[in-house]
Each structure stands twice: as structure tokens, then as C-alpha cells.
C-alpha positions in Angstrom: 0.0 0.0 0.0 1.1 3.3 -0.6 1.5 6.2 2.4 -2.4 6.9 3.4 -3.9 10.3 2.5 -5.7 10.3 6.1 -5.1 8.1 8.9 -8.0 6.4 10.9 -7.3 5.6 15.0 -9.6 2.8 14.3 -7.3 1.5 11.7 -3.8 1.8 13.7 -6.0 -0.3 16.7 -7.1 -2.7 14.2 -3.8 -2.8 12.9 -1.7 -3.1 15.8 -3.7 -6.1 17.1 -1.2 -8.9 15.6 1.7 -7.1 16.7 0.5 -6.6 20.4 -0.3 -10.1 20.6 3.5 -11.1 19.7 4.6 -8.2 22.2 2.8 -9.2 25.5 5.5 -11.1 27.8 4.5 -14.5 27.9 6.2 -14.8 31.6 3.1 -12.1 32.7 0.3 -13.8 30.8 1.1 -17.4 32.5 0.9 -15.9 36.2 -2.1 -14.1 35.3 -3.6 -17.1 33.9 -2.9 -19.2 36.9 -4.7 -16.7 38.6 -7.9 -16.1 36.4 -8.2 -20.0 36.8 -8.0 -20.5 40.6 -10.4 -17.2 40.7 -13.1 -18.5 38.4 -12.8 -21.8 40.7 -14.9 -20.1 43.2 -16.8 -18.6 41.0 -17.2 -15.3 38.5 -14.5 -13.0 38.0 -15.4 -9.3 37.7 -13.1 -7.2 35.7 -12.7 -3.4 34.8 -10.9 -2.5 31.2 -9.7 0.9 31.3 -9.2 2.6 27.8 -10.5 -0.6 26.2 -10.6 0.7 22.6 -12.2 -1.4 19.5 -12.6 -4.9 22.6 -8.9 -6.5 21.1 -8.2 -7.3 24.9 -11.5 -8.6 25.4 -11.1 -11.2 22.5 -7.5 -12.0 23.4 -8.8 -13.0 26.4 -11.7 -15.3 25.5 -9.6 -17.1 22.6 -6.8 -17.6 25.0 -9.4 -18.9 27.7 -8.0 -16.8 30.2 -11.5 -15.9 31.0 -14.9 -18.3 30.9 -16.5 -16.8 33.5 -16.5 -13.6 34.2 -18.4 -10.0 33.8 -16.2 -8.0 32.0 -16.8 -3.5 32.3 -14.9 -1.9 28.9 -14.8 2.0 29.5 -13.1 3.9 27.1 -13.4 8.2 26.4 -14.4 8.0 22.8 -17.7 7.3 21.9 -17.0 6.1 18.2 -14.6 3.6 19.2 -16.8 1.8 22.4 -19.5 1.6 19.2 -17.4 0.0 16.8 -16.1 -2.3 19.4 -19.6 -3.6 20.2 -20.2 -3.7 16.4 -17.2 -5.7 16.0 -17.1 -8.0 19.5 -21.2 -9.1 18.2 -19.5 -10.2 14.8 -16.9 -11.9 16.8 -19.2 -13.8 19.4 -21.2 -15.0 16.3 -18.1 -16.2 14.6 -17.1 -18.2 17.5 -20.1 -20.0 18.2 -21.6 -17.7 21.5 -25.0 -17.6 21.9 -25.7 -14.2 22.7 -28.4 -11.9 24.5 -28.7 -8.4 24.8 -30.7 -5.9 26.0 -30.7 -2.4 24.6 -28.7 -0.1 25.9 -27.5 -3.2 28.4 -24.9 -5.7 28.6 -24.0 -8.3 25.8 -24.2 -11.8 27.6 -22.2 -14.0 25.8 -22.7 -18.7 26.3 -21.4 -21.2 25.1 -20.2 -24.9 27.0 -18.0 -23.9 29.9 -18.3 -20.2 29.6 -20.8 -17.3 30.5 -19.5 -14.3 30.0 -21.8 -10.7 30.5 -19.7 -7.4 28.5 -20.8 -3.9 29.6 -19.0 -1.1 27.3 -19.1 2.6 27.5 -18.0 5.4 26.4 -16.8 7.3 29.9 -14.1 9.1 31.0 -12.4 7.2 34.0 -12.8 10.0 36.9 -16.5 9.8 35.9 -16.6 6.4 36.0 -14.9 5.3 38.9 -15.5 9.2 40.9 -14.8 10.1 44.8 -18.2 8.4 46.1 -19.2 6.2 43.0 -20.2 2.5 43.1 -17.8 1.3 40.7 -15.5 -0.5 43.1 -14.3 -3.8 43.9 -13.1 -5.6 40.8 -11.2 -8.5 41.2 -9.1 -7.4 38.2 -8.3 -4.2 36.4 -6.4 -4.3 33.0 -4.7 -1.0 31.4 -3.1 -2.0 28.2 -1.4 0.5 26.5 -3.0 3.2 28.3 -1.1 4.3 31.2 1.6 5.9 29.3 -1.1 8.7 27.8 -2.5 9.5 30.9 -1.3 11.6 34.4 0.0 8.5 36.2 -0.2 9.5 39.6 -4.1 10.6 39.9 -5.0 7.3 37.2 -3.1 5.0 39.6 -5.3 6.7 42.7 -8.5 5.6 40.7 -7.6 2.2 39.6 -6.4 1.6 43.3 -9.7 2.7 44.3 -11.5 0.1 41.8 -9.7 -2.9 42.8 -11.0 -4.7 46.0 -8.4 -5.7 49.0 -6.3 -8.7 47.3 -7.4 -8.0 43.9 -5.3 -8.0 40.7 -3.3 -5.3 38.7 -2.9 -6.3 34.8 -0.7 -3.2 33.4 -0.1 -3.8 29.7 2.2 -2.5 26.7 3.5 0.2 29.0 6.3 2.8 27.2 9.6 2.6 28.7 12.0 5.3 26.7 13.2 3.8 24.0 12.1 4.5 20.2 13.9 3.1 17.4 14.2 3.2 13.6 16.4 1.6 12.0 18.4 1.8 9.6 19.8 5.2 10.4 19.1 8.1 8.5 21.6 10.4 10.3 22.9 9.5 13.4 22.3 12.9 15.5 19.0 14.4 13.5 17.9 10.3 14.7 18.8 10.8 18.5 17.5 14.2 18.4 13.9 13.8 16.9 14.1 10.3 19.1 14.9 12.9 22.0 11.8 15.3 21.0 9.5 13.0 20.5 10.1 11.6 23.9 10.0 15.2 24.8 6.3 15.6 23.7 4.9 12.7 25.6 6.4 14.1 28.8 4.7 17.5 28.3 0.8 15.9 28.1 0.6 16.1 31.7 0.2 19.7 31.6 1.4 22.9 33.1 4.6 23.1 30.4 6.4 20.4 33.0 8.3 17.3 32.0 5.4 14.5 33.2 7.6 11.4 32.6 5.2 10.1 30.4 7.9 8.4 28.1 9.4 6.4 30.8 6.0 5.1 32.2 7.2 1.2 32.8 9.7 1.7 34.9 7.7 4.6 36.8 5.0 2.2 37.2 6.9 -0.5 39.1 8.1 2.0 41.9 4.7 3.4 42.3 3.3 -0.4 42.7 6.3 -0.9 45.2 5.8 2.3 47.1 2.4 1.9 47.4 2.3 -1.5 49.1 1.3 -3.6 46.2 3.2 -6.9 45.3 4.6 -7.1 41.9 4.1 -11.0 40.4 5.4 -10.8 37.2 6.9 -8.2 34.8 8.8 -8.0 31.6 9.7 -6.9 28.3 6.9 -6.4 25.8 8.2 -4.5 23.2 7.0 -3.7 19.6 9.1 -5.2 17.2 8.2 -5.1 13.2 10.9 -5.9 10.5 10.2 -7.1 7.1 10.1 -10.6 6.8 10.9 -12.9 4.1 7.7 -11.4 2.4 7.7 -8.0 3.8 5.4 -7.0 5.8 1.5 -7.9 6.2 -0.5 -4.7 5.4 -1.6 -4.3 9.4 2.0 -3.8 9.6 2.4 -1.6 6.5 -0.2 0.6 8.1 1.1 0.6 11.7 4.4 2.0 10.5 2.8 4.6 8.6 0.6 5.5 11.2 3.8 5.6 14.1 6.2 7.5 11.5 3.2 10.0 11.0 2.1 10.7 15.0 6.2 11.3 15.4 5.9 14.1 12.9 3.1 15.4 14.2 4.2 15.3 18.0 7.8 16.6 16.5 8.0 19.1 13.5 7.7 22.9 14.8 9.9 21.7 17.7 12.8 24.8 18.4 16.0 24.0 17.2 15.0 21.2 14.7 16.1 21.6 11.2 12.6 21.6 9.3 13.7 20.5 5.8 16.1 17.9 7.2 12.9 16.7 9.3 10.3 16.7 6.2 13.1 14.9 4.2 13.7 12.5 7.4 9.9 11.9 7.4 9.6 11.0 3.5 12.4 8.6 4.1 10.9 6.6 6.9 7.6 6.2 4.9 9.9 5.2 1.6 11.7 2.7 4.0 8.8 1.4 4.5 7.4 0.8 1.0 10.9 -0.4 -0.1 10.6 -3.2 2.7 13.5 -2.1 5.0 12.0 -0.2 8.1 12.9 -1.8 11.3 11.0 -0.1 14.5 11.4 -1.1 17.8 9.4 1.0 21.0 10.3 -0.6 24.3 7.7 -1.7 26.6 6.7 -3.3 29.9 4.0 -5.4 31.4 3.0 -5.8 35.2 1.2 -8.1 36.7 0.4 -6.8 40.5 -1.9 -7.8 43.6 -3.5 -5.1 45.9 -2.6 -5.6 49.9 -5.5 -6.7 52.0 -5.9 -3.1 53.8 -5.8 -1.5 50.2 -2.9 0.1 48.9 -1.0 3.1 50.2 -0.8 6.5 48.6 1.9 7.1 46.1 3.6 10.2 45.1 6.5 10.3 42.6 
């Protein structure tokens, strides 16, 4: 394909699906496996998605039978994208052989042998979800993947903390750790230095013109967990890593790389002290590296698997 007119968020999620699912760390997914199973021994699971985009979580989760019984909450901001995700996660329950019931404007409840499993998705913002006094509380698992590292860490950590009941479990996906990488080299200091703004531009989302530390999330988040009396089961490596293979790329790849080479020029050009005709030519070479079959990105990324403390976990500051 050649480099889109228009890009689609929708797409890029769609997209990215296959390569998240050969980033996750194995090593995380098997503890929190062992746990789903001795959970759903006793009986249902209750989970909390936050940031669940277009469901891909929810139907890793059911092909990998992590979950067969369990009622499963999917928030997410963005109205458009909790809508397509229903429209897509009905397709995918009838392709897999659910029988399904829903009620309008209520939860999706999906059977089949050895599995019940009810799906409530809506669009809401987290603080309005979860709120100071509100009843959305006690979840014996809350999943963020690849969420954290867009979001203030420190007052979303407060509100997940909230969300989970005493003992309950932590499943912290695809989390950015500092490290963005294109290879092969265009340049060897205009590649560190848009690297270096880039990384830049996450940090400033938190606001206020300070460095938030956005683009070292993964590491953040494991000394939050640790200062804030959680215990941390299982963590590792999950990073993005797309080459060309013997027959180039697949075109969810194709697009990916398109869609990551244009959201660094958009975070990036306009930045002080960056040449702008070396960075428009930088740009057009990236996507031509692409279509010629010789890109190579790599983002490093963590996962966490934690488990709240009986009394709740402590505050946490940075």
C-alpha cells in the first residue's frame, strides 16, 4: 500500500492487534492465567478494562481462555470507538459459536459450553466512572493495556487503586519505557535528536509546560506499585518489534508503520531548534523505507502483573 492520505485511529487499533499479541510477555500472561483460573474456581471474575478501545483485549482474552467466567466492564473516552467495538465484539461472538443476549442499551451476555461471559462497554471518562463516592468499586481485576503511558500516572493510579477490592489484581499492559527506534539510520544525531523530542512531547501531556515522565512510564509504574504496598508478580519486556520478513510486511504492519512514523511528525516538527527541511526529508524517508521493505521499529515496553494488599494500597507520590 502506498503512504495513506488520512489516517483512521480505528485502523492503527485494528492494525496493531497482531503485533501486540506477539509483544505481550508470555512470563506475565502465564501468572495471570494461573490466577484467572483459581479465581473462576470459586466462581465469577469481575473485571474493569480501562481505555478498552475497539474490545482487542477482550477477544485476546476469551480465545486464550484466560477468561470463561466472568463479567467483563470496557470503558473507554471515545464514543466512536466503544460503538465499533460492540459492532465488532457481536461479529466476533457469532463467529465463535456464542449464543448471545442483549438488551438495549444493556450488557452483551455472551454462552457457550464452559463459559458465560456478560460485557458492559461505555464510552466514559475514568474519573466519571470510577468518581470520589461512586459505586464502581471492587473488581477482582483491572487491566490497562497500552493506556497508562497517555494519561497523568499518579491521579489514574489513585483511581484504579480505588477500583480494585483488597487482594485483587493489577494487569498493566504495553506500558512505554523510553526507547524509540528506527532503523536503519538516516543520520545518526537528526535520529537521536527527533528520538529525544519525541520523547519530549509525551512528557509535556501532563500539563502545566512540566516534563510529566510520560515516556518512561514502565519503569515509573513498578516503583509506584512498590511504594504503594502492592506486590509485583510478574513483569517483563513487551516490546514492539516489526521488520520485514521474508515477504515484507503484512499490510496491518504496512499501516502501523505509517501511522507511528506519522504521529512522530506530528508530535515533532515545529519543535525549536529542529532543522525543518532535514525533518520533512527524514519523514519522507521513513515512509519510503517502508514501502521499499527495509524499516525496522522497535518502541520498548513493559507489562505488570500486580496484587492489591489486603488493607488497600498506600498512597503514592512520585
Amino acid at each position: 500500500m502506498s503512504v495513506p492520505d488520512r489516517y483512521s485511529f480505528i485502523r492503527y487499533l485494528e492494525a496493531k492487534r497482531a503485533i501486540d499479541d506477539v509483544a505481550l510477555n508470555r512470563h506475565v500472561l502465564e501468572h495471570l492465567a494461573e490466577i484467572l483460573k483459581k479465581l473462576q474456581g470459586r466462581g465469577t471474575v469481575t473485571v474493569l478494562e480501562v481505555g478498552c478501545g475497539i474490545g482487542t483485549m477482550v477477544e485476546r482474552m476469551l480465545d486464550s481462555g484466560l477468561l470463561t467466567r466472568a463479567v467483563y466492564t470496557g470503558i473507554d473516552f471515545d464514543p466512536d470507538t466503544v460503538a465499533e467495538a460492540k459492532k465488532r465484539l457481536r461479529g466476533y461472538a457469532d463467529r465463535k459459536g456464542f449464543e448471545t443476549v442483549e438488551q438495549p442499551d444493556g450488557p452483551l451476555c455472551l454462552r457457550r459450553q464452559g463459559a458465560e461471559f456478560i460485557l458492559k462497554l461505555m464510552a466514559s471518562d475514568l474519573f466519571d466512572f470510577v468518581g470520589s463516592e461512586g459505586e464502581n468499586r471492587g473488581y477482582d481485576l483491572i487491566v490497562a493495556h497500552a493506556f497508562l503511558d497517555l494519561v497523568d500516572l499518579d491521579s489514574t493510579l489513585r483511581l484504579l487503586f480505588s477500583a480494585a477490592r483488597p487482594e485483587g489484581f493489577l494487569y498493566f499492559a504495553l506500558n512505554f519505557d523510553g526507547a524509540t527506534i528506527f532503523e536503519p539510520q538516516i543520520d545518526p544525531i537528526l535520529d537521536e535528536q527527533i528520538e529525544t523530542l519525541y520523547h519530549q512531547d509525551m512528557d509535556l501531556r501532563g500539563g502545566g509546560g512540566t516534563l510529566s515522565q510520560m515516556s518512561r512510564t514502565g519503569r515509573r509504574l513498578l516503583a509506584y506499585l512498590s511504594r504503594a504496598g502492592a506486590t509485583i508478580l510478574a513483569s517483563g519486556g513487551s516490546d514492539w518489534i516489526v521488520y520485514p520478513g521474508p515477504e515484507g510486511y503484512s499490510p496491518d504492519e504496512v499501516y502501523f508503520l505509517h501511522f507511528i512514523i506519522e504521529t512522530v511528525r506530528a508530535a515533532v516538527e515545529r519543535r525549536p531548534g529542529l532543522d525543518q527541511t532535514a525533518f520533512a526529508a527524514w519523514i519522507a524517508e521513513r515512509h519510503n523505507q517502508v514501502e521499499q521493505r527495509e524499516l525496522i521499529y522497535i518502541a520498548h515496553q513493559l507489562d505488570i502483573l500486580a496484587q492489591v494488599p489486603s488493607q488497600g494500597l498506600r498512597g503514592c507520590g512520585r
